[in-house]
Each structure stands twice: as C-alpha cells, then as structure tokens.
TORVO-789871 format. One line per 2 residues: number of its first residue (from 1); their letters; for each residue x negated, y negated, z negated of N, C-alpha, C. Coordinates in pm, whole numbers. Layout:
TORVO-789871
NUM	A	X:Y:Z:X:Y:Z:X:Y:Z | ... .
end
This chain:
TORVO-789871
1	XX	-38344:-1350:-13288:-38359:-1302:-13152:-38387:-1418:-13059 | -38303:-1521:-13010:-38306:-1631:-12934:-38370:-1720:-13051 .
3	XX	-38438:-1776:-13077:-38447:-1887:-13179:-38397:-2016:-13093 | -38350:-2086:-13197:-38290:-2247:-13145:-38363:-2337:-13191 .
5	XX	-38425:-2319:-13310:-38490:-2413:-13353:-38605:-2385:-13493 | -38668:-2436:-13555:-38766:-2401:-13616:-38755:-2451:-13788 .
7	XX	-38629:-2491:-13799:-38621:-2580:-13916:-38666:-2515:-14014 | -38727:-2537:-14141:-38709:-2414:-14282:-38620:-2507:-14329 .
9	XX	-38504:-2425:-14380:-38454:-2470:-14491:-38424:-2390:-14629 | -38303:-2371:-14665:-38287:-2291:-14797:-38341:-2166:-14750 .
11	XX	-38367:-2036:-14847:-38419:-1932:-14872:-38335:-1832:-14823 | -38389:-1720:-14669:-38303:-1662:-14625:-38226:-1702:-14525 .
13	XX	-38154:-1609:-14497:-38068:-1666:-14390:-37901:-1637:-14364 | -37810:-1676:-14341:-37674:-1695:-14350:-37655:-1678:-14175 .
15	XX	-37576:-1532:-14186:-37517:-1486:-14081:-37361:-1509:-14056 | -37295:-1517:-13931:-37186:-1554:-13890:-37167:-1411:-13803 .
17	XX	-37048:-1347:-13823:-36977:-1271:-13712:-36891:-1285:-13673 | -36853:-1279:-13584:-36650:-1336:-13545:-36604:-1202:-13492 .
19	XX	-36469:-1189:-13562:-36382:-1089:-13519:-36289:-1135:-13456 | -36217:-1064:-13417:-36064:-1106:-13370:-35968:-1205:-13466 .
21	XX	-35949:-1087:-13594:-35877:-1218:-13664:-35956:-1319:-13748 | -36103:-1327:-13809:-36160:-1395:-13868:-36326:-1359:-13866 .
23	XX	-36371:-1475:-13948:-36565:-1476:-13904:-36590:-1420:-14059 | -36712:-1348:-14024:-36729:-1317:-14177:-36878:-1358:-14196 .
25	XX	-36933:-1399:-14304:-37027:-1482:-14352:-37112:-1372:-14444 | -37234:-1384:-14427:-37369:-1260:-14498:-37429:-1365:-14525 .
27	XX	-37467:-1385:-14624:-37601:-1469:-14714:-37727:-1358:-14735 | -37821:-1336:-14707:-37919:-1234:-14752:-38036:-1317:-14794 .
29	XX	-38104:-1317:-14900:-38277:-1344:-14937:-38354:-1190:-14949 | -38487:-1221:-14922:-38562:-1140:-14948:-38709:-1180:-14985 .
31	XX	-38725:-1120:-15133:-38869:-1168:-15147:-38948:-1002:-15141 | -39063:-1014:-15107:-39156:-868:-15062:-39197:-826:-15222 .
33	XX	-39182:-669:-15206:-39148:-612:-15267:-39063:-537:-15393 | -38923:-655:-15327:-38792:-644:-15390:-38724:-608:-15314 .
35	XX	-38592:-529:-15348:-38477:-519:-15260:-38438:-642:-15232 | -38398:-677:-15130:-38285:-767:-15049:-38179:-789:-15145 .
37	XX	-38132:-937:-15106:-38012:-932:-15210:-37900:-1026:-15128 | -37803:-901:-15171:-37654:-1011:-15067:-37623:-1087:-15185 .
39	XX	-37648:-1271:-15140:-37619:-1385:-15206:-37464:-1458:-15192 | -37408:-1395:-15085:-37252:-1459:-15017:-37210:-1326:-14906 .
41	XX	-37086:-1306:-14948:-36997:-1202:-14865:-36855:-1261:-14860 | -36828:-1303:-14732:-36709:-1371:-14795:-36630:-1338:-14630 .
43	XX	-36490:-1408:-14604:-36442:-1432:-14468:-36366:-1517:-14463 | -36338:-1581:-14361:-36251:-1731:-14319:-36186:-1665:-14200 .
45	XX	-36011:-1726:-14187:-35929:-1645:-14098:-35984:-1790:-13943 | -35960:-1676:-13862:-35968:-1764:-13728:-35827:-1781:-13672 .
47	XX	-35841:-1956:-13670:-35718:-1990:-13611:-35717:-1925:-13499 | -35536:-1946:-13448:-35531:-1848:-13355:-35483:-2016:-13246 .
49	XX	-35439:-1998:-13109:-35431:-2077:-13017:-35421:-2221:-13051 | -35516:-2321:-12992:-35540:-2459:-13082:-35509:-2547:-12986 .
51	XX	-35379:-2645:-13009:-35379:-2747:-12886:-35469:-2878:-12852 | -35549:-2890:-12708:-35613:-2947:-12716:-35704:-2873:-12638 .
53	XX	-35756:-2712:-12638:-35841:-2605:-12616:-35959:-2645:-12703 | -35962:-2633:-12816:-36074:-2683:-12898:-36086:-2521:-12961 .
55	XX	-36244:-2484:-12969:-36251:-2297:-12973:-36224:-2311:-13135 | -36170:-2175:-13140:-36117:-2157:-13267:-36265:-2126:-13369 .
57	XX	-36354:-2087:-13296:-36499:-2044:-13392:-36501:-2198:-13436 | -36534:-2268:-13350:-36529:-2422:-13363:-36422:-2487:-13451 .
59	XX	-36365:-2444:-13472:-36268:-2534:-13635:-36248:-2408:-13758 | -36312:-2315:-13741:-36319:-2260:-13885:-36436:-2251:-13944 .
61	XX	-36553:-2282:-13836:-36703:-2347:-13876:-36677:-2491:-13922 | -36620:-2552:-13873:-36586:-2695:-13950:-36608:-2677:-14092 .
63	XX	-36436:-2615:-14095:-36344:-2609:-14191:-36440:-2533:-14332 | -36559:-2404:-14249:-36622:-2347:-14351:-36712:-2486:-14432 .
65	XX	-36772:-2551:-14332:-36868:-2640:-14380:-36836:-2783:-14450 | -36692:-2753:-14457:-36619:-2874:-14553:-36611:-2849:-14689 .
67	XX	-36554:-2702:-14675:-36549:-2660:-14812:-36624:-2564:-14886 | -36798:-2561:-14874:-36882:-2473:-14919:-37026:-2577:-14837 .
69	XX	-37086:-2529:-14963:-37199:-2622:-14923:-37321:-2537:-14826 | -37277:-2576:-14703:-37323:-2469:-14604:-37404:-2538:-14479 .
71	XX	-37475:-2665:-14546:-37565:-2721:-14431:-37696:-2711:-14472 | -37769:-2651:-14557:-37875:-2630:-14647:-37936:-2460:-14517 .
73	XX	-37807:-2413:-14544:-37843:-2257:-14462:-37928:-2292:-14324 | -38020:-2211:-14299:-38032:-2171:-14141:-37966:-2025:-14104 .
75	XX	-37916:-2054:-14012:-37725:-2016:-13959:-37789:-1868:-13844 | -37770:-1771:-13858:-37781:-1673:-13721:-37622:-1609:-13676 .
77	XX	-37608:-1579:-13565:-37463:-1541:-13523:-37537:-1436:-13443 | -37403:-1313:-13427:-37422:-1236:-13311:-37367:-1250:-13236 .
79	XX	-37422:-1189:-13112:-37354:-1217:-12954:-37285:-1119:-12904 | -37158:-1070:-12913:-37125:-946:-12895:-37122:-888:-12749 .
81	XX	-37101:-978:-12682:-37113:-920:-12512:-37193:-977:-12424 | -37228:-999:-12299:-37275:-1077:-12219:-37419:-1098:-12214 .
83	XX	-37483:-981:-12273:-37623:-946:-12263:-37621:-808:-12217 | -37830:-835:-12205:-37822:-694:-12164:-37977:-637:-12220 .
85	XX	-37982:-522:-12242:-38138:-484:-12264:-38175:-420:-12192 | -38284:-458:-12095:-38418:-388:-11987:-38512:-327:-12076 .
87	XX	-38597:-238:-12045:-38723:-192:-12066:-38828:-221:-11935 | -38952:-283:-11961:-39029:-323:-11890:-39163:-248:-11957 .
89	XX	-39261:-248:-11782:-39418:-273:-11835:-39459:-401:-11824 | -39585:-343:-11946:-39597:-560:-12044:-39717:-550:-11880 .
91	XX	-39667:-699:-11856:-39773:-733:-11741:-39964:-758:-11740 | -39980:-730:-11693:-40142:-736:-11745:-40144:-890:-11751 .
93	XX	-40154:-984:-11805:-40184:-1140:-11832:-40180:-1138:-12012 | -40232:-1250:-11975:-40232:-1331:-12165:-40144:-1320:-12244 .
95	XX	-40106:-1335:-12359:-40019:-1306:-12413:-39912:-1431:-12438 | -40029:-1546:-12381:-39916:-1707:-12314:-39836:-1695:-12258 .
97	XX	-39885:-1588:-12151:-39805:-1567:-12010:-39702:-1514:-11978 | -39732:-1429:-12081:-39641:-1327:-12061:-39473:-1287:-12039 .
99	XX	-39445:-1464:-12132:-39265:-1495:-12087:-39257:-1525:-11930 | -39337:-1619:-11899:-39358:-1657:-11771:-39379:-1544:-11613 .
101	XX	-39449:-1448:-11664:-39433:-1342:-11556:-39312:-1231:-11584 | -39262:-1224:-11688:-39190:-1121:-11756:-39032:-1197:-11646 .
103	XX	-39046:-1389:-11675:-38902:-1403:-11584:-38880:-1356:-11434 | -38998:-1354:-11393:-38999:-1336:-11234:-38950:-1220:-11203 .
105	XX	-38999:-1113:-11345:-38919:-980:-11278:-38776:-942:-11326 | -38714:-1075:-11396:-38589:-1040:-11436:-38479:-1025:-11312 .
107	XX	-38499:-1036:-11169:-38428:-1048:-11101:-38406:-857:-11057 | -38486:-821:-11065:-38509:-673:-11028:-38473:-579:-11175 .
109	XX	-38464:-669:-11254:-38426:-568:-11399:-38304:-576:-11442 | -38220:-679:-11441:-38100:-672:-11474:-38034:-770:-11378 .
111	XX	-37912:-768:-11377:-37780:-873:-11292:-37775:-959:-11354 | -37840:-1062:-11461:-37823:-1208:-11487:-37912:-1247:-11440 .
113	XX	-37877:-1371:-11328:-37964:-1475:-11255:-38057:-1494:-11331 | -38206:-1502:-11291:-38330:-1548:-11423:-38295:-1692:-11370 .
115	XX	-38277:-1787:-11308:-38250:-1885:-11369:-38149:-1987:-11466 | -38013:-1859:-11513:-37932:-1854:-11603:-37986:-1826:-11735 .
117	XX	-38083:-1673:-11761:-38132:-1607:-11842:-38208:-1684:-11939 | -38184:-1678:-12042:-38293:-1660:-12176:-38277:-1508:-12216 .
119	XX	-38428:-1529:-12263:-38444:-1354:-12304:-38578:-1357:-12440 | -38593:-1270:-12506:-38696:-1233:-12581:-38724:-1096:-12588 .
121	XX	-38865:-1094:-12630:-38939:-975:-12588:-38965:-877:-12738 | -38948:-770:-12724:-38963:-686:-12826:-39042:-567:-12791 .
123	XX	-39147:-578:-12795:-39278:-429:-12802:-39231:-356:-12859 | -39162:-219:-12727:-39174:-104:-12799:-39281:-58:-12911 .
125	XX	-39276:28:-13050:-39384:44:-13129:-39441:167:-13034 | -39583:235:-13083:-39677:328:-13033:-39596:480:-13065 .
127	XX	-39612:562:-12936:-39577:678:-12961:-39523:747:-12847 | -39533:690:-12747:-39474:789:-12640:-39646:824:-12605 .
129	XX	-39617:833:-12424:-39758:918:-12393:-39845:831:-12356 | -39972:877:-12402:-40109:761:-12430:-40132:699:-12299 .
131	XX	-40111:777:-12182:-40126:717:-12032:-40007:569:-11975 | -39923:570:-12068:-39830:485:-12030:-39841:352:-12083 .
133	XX	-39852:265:-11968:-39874:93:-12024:-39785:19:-12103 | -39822:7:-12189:-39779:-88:-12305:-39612:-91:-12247 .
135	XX	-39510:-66:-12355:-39329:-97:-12267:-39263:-207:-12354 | -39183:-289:-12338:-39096:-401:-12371:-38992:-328:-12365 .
137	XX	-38925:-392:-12458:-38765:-416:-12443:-38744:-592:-12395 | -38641:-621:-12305:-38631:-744:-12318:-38450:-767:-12310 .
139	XX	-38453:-869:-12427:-38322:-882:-12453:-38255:-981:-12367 | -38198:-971:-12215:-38167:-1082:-12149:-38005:-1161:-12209 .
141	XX	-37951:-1274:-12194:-37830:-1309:-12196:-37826:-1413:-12103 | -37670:-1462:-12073:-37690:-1565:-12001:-37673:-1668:-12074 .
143	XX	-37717:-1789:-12024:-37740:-1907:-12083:-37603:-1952:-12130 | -37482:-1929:-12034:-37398:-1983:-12029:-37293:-1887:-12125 .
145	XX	-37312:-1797:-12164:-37239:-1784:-12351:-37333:-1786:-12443 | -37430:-1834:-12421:-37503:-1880:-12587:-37489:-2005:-12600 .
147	XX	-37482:-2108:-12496:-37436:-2282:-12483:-37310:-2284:-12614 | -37234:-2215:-12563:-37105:-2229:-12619:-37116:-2190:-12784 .
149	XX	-37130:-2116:-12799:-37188:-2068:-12952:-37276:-2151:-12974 | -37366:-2205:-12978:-37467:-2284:-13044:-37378:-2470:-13017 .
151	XX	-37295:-2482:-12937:-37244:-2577:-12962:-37145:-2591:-13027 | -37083:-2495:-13070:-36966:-2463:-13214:-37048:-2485:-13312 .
153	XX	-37192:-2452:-13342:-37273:-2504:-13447:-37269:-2621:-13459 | -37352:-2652:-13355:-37393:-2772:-13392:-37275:-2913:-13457 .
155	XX	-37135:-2891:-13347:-37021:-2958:-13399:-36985:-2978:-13554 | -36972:-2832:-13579:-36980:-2865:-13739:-37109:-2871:-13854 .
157	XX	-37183:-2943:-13778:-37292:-2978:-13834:-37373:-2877:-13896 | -37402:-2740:-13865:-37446:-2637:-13931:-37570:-2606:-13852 .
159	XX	-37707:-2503:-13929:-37797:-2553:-13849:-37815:-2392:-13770 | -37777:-2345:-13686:-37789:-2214:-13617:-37918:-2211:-13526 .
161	XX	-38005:-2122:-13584:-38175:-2122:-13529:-38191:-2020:-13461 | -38100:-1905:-13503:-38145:-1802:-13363:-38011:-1714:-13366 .
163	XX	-37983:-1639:-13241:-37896:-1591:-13217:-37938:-1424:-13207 | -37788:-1350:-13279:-37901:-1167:-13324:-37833:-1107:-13213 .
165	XX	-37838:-1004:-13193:-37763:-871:-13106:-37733:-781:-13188 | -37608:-671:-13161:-37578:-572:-13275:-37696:-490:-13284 .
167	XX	-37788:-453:-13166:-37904:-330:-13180:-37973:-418:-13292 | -38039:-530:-13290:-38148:-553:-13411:-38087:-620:-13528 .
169	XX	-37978:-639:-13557:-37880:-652:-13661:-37887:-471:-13740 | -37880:-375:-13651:-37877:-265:-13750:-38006:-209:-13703 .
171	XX	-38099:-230:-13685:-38270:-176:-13626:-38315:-296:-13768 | -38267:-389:-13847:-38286:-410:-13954:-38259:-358:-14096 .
173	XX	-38089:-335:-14078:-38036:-219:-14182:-38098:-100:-14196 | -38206:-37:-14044:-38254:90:-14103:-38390:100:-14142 .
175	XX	-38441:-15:-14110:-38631:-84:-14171:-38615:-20:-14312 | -38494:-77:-14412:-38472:-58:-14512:-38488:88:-14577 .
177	XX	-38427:204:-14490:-38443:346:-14510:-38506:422:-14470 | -38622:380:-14389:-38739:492:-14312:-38844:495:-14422 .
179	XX	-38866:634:-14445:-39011:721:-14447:-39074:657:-14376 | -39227:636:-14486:-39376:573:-14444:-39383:624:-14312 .
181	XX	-39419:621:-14170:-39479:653:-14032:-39372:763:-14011 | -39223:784:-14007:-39199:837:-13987:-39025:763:-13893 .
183	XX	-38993:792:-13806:-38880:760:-13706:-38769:774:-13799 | -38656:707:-13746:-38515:734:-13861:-38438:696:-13703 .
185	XX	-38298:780:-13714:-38185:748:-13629:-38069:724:-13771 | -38015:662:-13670:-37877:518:-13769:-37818:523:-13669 .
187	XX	-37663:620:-13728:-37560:592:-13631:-37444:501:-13719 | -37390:384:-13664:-37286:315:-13703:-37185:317:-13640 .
189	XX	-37031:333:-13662:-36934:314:-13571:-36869:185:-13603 | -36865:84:-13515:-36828:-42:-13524:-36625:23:-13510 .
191	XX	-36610:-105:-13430:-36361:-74:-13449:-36382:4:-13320 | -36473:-5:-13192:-36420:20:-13073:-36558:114:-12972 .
193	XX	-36663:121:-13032:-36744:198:-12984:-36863:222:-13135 | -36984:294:-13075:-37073:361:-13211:-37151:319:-13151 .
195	XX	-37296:285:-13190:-37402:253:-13219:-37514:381:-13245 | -37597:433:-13181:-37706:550:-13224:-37848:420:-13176 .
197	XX	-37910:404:-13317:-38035:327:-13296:-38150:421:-13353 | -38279:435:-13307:-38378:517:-13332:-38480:391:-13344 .
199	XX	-38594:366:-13477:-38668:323:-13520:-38791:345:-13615 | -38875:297:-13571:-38981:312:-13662:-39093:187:-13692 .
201	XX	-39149:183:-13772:-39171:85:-13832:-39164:-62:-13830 | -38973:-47:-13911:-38958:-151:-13869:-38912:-188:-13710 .
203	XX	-38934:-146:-13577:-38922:-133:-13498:-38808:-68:-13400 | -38714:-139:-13310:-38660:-26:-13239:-38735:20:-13160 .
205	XX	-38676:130:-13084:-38744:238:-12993:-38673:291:-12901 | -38556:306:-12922:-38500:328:-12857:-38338:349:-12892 .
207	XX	-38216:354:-12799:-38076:346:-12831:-37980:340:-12754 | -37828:406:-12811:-37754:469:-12698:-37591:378:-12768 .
209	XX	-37521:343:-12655:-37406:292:-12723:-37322:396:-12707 | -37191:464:-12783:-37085:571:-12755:-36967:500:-12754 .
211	XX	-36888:487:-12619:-36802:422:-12647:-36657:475:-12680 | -36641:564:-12821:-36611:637:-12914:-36598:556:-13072 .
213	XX	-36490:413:-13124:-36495:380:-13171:-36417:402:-13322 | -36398:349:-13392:-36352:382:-13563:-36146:429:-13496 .
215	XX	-36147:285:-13415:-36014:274:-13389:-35913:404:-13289 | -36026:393:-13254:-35975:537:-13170:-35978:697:-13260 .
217	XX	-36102:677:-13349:-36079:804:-13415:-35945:786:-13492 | -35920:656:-13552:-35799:655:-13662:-35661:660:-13601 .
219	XX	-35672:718:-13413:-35493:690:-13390:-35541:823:-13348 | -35627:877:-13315:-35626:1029:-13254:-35534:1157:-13329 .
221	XX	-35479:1263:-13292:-35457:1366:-13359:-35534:1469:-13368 | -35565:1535:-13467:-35611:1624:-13491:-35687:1713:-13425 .
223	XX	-35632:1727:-13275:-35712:1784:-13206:-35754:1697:-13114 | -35699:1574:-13082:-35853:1483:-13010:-35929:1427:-13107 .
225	XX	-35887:1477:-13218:-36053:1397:-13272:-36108:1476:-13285 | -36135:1608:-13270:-36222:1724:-13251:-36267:1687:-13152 .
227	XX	-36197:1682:-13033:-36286:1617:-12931:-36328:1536:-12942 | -36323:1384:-12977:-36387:1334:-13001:-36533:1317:-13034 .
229	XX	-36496:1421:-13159:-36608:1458:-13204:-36747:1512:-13169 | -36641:1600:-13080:-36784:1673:-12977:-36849:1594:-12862 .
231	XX	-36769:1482:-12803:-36872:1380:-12770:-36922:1347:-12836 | -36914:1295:-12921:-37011:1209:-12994:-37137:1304:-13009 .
233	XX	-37096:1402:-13061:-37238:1477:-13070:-37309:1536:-12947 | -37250:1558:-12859:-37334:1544:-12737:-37399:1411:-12693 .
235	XX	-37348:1302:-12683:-37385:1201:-12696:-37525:1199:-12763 | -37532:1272:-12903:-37634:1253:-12981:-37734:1309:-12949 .
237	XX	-37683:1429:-12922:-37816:1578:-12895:-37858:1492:-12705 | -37880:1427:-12665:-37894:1395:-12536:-37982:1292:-12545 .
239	XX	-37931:1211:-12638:-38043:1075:-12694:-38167:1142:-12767 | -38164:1220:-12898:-38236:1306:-12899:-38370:1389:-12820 .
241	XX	-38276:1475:-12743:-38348:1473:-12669:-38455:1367:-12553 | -38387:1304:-12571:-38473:1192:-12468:-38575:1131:-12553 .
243	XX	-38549:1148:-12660:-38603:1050:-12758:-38750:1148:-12785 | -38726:1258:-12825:-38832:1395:-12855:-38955:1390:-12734 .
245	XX	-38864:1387:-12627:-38957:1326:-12488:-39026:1246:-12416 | -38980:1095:-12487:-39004:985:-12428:-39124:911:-12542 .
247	XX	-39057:974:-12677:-39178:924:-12782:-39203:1051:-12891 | -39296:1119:-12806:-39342:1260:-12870:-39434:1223:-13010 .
249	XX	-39495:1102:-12994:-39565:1115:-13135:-39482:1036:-13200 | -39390:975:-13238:-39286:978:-13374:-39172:1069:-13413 .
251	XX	-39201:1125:-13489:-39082:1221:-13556:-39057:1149:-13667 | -38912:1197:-13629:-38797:1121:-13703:-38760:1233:-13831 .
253	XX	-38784:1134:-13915:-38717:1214:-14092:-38578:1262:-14091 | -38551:1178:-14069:-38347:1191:-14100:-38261:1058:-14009 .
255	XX	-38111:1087:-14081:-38041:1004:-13969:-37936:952:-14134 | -37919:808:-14110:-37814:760:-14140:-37703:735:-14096 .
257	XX	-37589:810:-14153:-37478:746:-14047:-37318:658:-14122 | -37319:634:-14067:-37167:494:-14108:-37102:576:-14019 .
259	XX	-36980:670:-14113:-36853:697:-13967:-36753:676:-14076 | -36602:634:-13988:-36510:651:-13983:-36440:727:-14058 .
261	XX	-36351:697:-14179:-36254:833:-14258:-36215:935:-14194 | -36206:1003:-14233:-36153:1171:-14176:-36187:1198:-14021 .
263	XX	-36329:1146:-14013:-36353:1165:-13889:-36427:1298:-13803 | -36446:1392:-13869:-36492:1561:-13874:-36598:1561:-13818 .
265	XX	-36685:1460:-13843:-36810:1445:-13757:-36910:1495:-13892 | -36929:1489:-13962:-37025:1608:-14070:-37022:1696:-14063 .
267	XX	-36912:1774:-14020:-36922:1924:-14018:-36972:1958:-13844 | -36972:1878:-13736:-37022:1885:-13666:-37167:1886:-13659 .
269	XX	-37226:1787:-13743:-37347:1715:-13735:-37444:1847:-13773 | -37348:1895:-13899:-37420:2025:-13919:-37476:2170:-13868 .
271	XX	-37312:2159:-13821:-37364:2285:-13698:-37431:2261:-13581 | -37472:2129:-13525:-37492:2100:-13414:-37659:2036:-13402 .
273	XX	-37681:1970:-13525:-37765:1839:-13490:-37897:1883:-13586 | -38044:1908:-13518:-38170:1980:-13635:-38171:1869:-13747 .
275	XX	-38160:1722:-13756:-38203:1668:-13810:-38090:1632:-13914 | -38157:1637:-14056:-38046:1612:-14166:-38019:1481:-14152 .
277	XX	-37912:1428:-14239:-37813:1327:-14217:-37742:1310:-14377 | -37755:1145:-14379:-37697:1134:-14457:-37642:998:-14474 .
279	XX	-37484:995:-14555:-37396:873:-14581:-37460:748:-14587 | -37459:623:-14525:-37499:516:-14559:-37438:441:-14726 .
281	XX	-37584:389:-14749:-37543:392:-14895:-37613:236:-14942 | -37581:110:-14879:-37651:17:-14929:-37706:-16:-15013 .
283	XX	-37649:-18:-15137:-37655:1:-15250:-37817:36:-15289 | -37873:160:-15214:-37986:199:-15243:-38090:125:-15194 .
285	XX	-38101:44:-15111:-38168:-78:-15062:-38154:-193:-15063 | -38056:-228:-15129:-38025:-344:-15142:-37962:-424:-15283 .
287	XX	-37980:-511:-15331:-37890:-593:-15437:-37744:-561:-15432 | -37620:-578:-15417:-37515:-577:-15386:-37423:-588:-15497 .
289	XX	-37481:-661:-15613:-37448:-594:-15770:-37314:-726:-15781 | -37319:-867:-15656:-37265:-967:-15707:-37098:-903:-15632 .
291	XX	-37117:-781:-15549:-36973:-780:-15455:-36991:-604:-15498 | -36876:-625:-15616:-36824:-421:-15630:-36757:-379:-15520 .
293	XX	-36694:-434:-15448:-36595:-407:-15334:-36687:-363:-15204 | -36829:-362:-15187:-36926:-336:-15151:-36965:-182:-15146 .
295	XX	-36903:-107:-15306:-36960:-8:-15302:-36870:98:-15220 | -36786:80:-15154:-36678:179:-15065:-36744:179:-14951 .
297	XX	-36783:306:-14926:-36827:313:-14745:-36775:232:-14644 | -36630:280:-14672:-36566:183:-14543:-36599:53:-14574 .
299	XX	-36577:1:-14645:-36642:-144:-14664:-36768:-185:-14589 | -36825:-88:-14635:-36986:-116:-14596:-36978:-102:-14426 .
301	XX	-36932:7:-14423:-36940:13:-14249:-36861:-119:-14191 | -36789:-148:-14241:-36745:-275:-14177:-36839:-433:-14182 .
303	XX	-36887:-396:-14270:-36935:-544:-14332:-37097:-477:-14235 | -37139:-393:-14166:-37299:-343:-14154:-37352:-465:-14062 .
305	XX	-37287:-476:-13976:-37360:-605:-13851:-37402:-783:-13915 | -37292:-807:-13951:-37310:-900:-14043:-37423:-914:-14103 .
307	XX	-37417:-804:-14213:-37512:-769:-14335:-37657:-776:-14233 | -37641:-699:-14126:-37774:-655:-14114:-37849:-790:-14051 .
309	XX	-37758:-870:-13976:-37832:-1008:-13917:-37854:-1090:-14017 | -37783:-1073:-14123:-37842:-1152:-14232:-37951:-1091:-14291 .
311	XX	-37991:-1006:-14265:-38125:-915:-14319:-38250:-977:-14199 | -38252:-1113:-14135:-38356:-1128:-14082:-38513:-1123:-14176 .
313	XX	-38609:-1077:-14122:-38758:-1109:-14185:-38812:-1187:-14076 | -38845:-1311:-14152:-38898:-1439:-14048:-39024:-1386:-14029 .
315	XX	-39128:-1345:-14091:-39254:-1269:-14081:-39273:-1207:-13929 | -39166:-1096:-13940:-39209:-994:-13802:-39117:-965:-13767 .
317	XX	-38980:-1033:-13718:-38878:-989:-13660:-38889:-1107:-13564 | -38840:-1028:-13418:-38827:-1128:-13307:-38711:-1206:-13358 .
end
C-alpha cells in the first residue's frame, strides 16, 4: 500500500500484525499459476509496559530478528487505525500528475492535513455507469503513525517496504476465490467489528465496516445475538444494494464469509440474502499443508489479515 522502499530481496513477502497481546508473522510466496503457499505462521508475545518508554512492537521485532533469520524478508505491517479511504474523480492530467493534483484535493476529502498525509491511489475496476469519470479510491493516513511503525522496523534492523490496510489485506484473500469477470463479496469478522469487501478482478470496489465484532457475538445471549444478527444482515442487504446500483455491470457470483462460532448468521443469510454464501476455506486456495492447525475455521478467521497482507502480488497490487 505505502511502499517504503524498493529493495528485492528473498521470495515473497513476510507480514507483521500486532494484537493486543502479541504480533503474528505470515510468510507467503507465490509463483503464477500455483497456489500460494504459507511458508511461516507463527506468533511472538508483546511485552507489556517497558521502562524507559521503548514501544513494545519495538523489542519483540528485535527480539524476533535475533532469533530467526528474518533480515533476508521484505517486511509489510498493517495499520489498524488512523487512516481513511476517500473516493475521488481521477483528475484530467497525466498519469505523472496525478499524485500531485490528487493532494490538493485531499483537504476537501478527508480530515488529515494533506500536508501530514501520505496516500496511494487505487482505480476503482470498470462497471458502474459509462457516463461517470474514471473513480479512485485513495487510501489517506497520517504521516505521523506510519513514522512510528516504520521506525520500529527499521531499529531492529528489518526491512519493512510497504505498509497494508485491513480492506486490501482481505480484497487479496478474495482475488484468490472469484469467478472469471465475475464480483465476489467477503465478509470477515475480525475480535471487535466485520469487514463486508466487494471485488472484482482482483480489485476492490467497494466496502462497508459493521461494527458488530466476534467478541461481542461470543458474550451476547441468545437473544442479542439474534439481534445481532439482524444487523448485520441489514448492514449487508444495504451495501448490496448500493453495490447493484453503483456498479450495475459487475455481478457478483457468491459471498465468502469468516464468522464467528455459534453465531446464527447462516440461517439468516439464507432467509435474507439472494446471493449464495459460503464458509471460508483456505485450504482451497492456498498451500497450508506445513500448519494442520490451519485447517479449523476459527483459526483461519483469526489468522485472515495477516495471511492476507502476506498475500501481496508485487505485479499489480498497489
């Protein structure tokens, strides 16, 4: 997403996520016309309060790169907060130019100062209505929490080249499962909100956050997670709809979804939602043969962000 730097090094790329209590590490290669293959799945606990104020990402990146031979990798992390995504029209200029006029209107598109902002640009793919000028997504953040993360890299000598977001971390996981010219929705529920991403080739398009998370379904009773539930699927049928409207020439095949144990959202999906749906299943796209502990849904849904930023394609991914 942000690139930092241009290095090639080893094959693939080695993702970093940080949780609350620890970072978890995705190794992915990919050669064309093979499945993807997870090369490293692993996690390191994050110290907790360090005297001195030295960041805790910052001494278990050390500590990773002492004991695993982990300076060979080019390094991607996600940014979990402190961005934002605009939709723009692409400006009529060059395609030089185009960062350059795109900053001027960051002041009118989102609340981070453009002279704080780094951002990158992602072309909506073709399919809404033919009269409408070319649309962007642009991924703004502020300068001043990606400093900090890329200087926890660099400290422990690791080489971190670009920085992902959760939308194209899993707008990668679903490249993997779309029908030839045909749209796919991928819903994931992260611990504290869900994820609904709509894509096509390769491409996002569009996407809705629910802030309706794993953790909340797992303390609910019985009858708020019915409710629950029925947000969420309104939630869905609304994106949907917008989606049917906004990009009339892609129709979408099906929907993948990552939810939550006993979360009664299938039997909703069914009565509620036209488009079939079905369990995320890595496995079917991917290598995964070196981690059995892999093959449990919940697993997978936990491990998906990770996984999926480590699923960069240097080729055609911003």
């Amino acid at each position: 997403m942000f690139f930092l730097s241009k290095r090639r090094r080893e094959p693939g790329w080695l993702a970093v996520s940080r949780h609350q209590q620890h970072v978890e590490f995705a190794h992915v290669t990919r050669v064309t016309g093979e499945k993807p293959v997870l090369q490293r799945w692993f996690s390191e606990p994050l110290p907790g309060a360090v005297a001195g104020g030295e960041d805790p990402l910052q001494i278990c990146l050390k500590t990773f790169a002492k004991r695993r031979e982990a300076k060979g990798f080019r390094c991607t992390t996600l940014l979990g907060e402190g961005y934002q995504f605009v939709q723009a029209e692409a400006p009529p200029v060059p395609e030089a130019e185009m960062k350059d006029a795109l900053r001027w209107k960051l002041k009118d598109l989102c609340d981070i100062p453009a002279e704080q902002a780094v951002f990158d640009i992602l072309p909506l793919p073709e399919g809404g209505s033919t009269n409408r000028a070319q649309q962007l997504f642009l991924a703004v953040a502020n300068r001043n929490g990606v400093a900090p993360l890329a200087n926890a890299f660099h400290e422990a000598g690791l080489g971190l080249e670009a920085i992902d977001l959760p939308e194209l971390a899993q707008r990668n996981i679903a490249e993997l499962f779309e029908d030839e010219n045909r749209g796919l929705a991928f819903l994931a529920f992260g611990e504290n909100s869900a994820l609904l991403t709509f894509t096509f080739r390769g491409e996002l398009f569009a996407f809705r956050r629910i802030e309706i998370g794993a953790v909340q379904i797992a303390q609910a009773s019985a009858e708020r997670r019915e409710q629950l539930a029925e947000r969420v699927v309104l939630e869905m049928q609304r994106s949907m709809d917008t989606v049917d409207r906004q990009f009339s020439g892609i129709s979408l095949s099906n929907m993948i979804v990552a939810l939550p144990p006993e979360s009664g959202l299938e039997e909703q999906f069914r009565n509620a939602l036209y488009l079939p749906f079905e369990a995320l299943d890595l496995s079917r796209v991917m290598d995964l043969s070196a981690f059995p502990e892999l093959r449990d849904s919940e697993a997978q849904r936990r491990a998906l962000s990770c996984i999926g930023a480590a699923l960069r394609n240097d080729e055609v991914k911003a």
